[in-house]
C-alpha positions as CSV (number, residue, x, y, z in Angstrom):
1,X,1.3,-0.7,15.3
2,X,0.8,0.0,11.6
3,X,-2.0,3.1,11.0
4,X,-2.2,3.9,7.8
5,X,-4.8,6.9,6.5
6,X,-5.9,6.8,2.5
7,X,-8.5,10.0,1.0
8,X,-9.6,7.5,-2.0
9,X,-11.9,9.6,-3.8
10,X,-14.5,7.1,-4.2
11,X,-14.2,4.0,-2.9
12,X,-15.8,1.8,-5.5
13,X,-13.7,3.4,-8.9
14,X,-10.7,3.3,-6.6
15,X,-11.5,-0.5,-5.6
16,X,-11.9,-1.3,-9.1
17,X,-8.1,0.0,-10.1
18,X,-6.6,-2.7,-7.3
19,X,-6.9,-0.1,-4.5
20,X,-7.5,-3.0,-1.9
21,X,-5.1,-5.5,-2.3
22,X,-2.3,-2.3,-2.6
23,X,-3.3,-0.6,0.5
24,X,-3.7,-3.7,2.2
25,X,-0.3,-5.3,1.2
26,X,1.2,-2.7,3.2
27,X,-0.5,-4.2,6.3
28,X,-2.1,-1.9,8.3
29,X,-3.3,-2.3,11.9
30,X,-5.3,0.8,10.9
31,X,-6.9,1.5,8.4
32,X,-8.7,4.7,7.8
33,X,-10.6,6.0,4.5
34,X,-11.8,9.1,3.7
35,X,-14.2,10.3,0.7
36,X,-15.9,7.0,0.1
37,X,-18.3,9.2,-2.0
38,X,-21.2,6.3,-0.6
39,X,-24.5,7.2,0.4
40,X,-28.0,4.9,1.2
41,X,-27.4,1.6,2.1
42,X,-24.1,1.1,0.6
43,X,-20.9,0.1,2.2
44,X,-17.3,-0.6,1.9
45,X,-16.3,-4.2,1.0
46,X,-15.0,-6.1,3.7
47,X,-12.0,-7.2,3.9
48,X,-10.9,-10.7,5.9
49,X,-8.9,-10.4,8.7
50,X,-10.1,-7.0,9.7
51,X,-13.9,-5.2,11.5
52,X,-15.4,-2.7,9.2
53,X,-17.0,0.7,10.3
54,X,-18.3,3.2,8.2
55,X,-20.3,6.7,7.9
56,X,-21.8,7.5,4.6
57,X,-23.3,11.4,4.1
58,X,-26.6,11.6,4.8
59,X,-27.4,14.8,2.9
60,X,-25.5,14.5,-0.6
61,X,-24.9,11.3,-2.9
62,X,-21.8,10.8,-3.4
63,X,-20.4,12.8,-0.8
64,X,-17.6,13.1,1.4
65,X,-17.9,9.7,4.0
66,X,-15.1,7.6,6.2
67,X,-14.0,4.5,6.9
68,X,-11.9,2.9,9.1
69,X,-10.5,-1.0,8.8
70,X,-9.2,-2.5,12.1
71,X,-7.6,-6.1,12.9
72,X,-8.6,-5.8,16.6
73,X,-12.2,-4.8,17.4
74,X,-12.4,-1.0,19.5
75,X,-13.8,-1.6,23.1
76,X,-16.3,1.3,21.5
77,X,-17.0,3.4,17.9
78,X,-18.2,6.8,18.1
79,X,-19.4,8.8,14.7
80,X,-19.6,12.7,14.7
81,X,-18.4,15.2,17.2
82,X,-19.8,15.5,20.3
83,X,-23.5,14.2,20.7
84,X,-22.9,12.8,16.4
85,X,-22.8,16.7,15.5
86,X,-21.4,17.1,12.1
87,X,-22.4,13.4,11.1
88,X,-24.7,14.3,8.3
89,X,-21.6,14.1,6.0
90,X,-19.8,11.5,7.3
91,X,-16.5,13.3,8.4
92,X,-15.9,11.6,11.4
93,X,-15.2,8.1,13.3
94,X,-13.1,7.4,16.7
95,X,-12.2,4.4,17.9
96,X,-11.7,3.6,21.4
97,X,-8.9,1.5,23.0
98,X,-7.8,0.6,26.4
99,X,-5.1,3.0,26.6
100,X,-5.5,5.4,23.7
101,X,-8.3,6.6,20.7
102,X,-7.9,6.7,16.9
103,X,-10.0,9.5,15.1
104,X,-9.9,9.8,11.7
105,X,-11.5,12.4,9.7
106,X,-12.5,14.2,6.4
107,X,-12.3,17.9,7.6
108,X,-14.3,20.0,4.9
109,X,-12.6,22.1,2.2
110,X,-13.0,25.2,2.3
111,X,-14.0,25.5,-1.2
112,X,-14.0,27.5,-4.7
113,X,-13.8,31.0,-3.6
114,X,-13.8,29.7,0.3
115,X,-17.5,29.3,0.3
116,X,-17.4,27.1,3.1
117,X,-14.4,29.1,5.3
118,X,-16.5,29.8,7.6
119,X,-18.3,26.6,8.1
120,X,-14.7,25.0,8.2
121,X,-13.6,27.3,10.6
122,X,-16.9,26.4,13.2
123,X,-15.7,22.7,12.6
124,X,-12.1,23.4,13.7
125,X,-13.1,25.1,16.7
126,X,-15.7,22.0,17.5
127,X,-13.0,19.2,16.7
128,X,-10.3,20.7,18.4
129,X,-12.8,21.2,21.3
130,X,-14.1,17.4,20.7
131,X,-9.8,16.0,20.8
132,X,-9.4,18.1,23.8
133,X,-12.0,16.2,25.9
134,X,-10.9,12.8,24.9
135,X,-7.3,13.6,25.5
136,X,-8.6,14.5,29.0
137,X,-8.9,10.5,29.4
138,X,-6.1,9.0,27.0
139,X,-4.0,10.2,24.3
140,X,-5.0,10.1,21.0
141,X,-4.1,9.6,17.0
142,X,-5.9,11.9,15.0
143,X,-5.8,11.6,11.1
144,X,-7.2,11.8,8.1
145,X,-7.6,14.4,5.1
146,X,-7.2,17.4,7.5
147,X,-7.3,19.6,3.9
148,X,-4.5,22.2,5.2
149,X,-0.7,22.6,4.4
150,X,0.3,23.9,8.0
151,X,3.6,25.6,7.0
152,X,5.3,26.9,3.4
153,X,7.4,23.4,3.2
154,X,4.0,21.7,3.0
155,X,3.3,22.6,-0.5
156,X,5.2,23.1,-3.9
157,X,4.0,26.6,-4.4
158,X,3.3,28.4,-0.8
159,X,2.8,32.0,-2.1
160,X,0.6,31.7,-5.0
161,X,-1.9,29.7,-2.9
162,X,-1.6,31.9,0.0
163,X,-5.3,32.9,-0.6
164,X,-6.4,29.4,-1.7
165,X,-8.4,26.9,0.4
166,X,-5.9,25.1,2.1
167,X,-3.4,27.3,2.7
168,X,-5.2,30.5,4.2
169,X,-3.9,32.1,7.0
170,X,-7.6,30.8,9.1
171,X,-7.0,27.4,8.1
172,X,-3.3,27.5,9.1
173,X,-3.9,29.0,12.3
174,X,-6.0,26.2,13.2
175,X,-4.0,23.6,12.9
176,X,-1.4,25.9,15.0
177,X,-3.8,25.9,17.8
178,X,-4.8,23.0,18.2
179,X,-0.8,21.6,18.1
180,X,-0.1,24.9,20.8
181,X,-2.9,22.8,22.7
182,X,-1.0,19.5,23.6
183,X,-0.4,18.2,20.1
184,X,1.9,17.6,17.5
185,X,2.4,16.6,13.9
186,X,3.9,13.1,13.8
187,X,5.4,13.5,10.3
188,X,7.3,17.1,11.1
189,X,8.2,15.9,14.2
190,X,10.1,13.4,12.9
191,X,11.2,14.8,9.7
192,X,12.1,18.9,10.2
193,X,12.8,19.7,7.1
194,X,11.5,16.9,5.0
195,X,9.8,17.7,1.6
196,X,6.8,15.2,0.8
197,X,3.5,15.6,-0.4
198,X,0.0,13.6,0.6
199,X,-2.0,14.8,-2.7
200,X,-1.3,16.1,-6.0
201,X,-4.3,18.1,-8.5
202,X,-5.3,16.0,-11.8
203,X,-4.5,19.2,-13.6
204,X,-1.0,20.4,-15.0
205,X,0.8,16.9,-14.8
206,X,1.1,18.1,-10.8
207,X,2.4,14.4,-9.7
208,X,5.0,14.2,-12.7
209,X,6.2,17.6,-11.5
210,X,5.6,16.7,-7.6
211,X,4.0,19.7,-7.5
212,X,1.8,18.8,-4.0
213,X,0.6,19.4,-1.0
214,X,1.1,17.8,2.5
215,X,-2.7,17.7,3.6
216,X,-2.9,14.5,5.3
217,X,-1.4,14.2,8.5
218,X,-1.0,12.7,11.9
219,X,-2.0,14.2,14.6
220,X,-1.0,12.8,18.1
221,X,-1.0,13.6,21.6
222,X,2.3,15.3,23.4
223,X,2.9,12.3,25.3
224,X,3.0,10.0,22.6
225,X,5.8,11.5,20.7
226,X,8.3,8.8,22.5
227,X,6.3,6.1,20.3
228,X,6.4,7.2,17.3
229,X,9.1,5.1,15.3
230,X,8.4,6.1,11.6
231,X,6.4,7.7,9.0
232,X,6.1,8.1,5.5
233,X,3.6,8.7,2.2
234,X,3.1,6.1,0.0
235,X,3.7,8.1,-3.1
236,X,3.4,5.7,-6.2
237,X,-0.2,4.9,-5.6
238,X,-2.4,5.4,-9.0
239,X,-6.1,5.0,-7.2
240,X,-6.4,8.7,-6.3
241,X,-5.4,11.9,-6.2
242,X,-3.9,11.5,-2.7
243,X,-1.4,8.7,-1.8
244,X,-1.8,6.4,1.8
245,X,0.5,8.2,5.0
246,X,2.0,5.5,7.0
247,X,2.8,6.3,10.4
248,X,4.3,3.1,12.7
249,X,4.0,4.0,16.3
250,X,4.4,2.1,19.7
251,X,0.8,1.6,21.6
């Protein structure tokens, strides 16, 4: 199985560039979106050959808001944490399967000046809460734009973002406990000491100088880590910020 997880920052200009037929060419299974940026009534195109489900923010236009593109309908779709908690923006979708769930999310950024820390601290504490009960019942993929470099080798320039959203000590120890709790990171598992980034700024000329961060990642259960067969960034895409992580695993 092919899942593949794209933060397209906004669906429609992204669409418009040939986003669609790229991502798609690479023949996903799997397809998750984040930052579709739609609100209202307005939804991703479809896309033959594959069931749509979507969550647009319900409290900002052109906000945050996943996707997720499958060949094989879920047995069920569940939006949100918990009873849909944290749905108003549209961060979360899983997908259940006989044997196993996909979630794919658009955890929140902490923001200029960490404004939102401590909101995005309450939602890590909630998800990892949320993966834990599910993982109770089958394993899981997580993934998405999980906004953190975990370690140093995630990003170009580890100590002069030490204090920058993404890279704070809180946001790092998060994603420590929840891998401590029965989890690991696909892409360092398989790759130790690999250098490659998910998303590069629109300032500086960051791409041309691969000056990036590794913020998008798969997360899967302990027990799957046999499956897992390869993964990768698909780093010469020009429809976003971010490029599309591969990850090819056995389920």
């Amino acid at each position: 199985m092919r899942i593949i997880s794209y933060n397209v920052n906004g669906i429609r200009a992204a669409g418009s560039k040939g986003m669609y037929e790229a991502t798609f060419a690479l023949n996903p299974d799997v397809l998750f979106i984040q930052e579709t940026k739609l609100s209202g009534d307005l939804r991703p195109s479809e896309v033959s050959g594959y069931e749509l489900y979507y969550t647009n923010s319900k409290l900002r236009k052109g906000y945050a808001g996943t996707a997720v593109y499958v060949k094989n309908a879920p047995l069920s779709v569940h939006y949100g944490l918990g009873e849909g908690e944290y749905d108003d923006e549209g961060r979360v979708i899983t997908l259940e399967y006989e044997g196993y769930y996909l979630v794919g999310a658009y955890v929140p950024n902490s923001g200029e000046g960490l404004k939102r820390l401590a909101y995005r601290m309450e939602f890590e504490d909630k998800l990892r809460d949320y993966l834990l009960s599910l993982d109770k019942n089958k394993p899981l993929v997580y993934t998405g734009d999980l906004n953190v470099a975990h370690e140093e080798i995630d990003l170009k320039n580890p100590k002069a973002n030490e204090h920058n959203a993404g890279f704070t000590i809180e946001e790092r120890n998060k994603m420590s406990e929840l891998l401590s709790a029965g989890f690991l990171d696909a892409f360092r598992y398989l790759y130790p000491d690999k250098i490659a980034y998910s998303w590069w700024s629109y300032r500086f000329h960051a791409k041309e100088k691969d000056a990036g961060w590794r913020i998008d990642a798969f997360i899967v259960s302990d027990r799957l880590k046999d499956k897992l067969k390869l993964s990768y960034m698909e780093r010469d895409f020009p429809y976003s910020d971010h490029c599309p992580i591969i990850l090819d695993i056995d389920l």
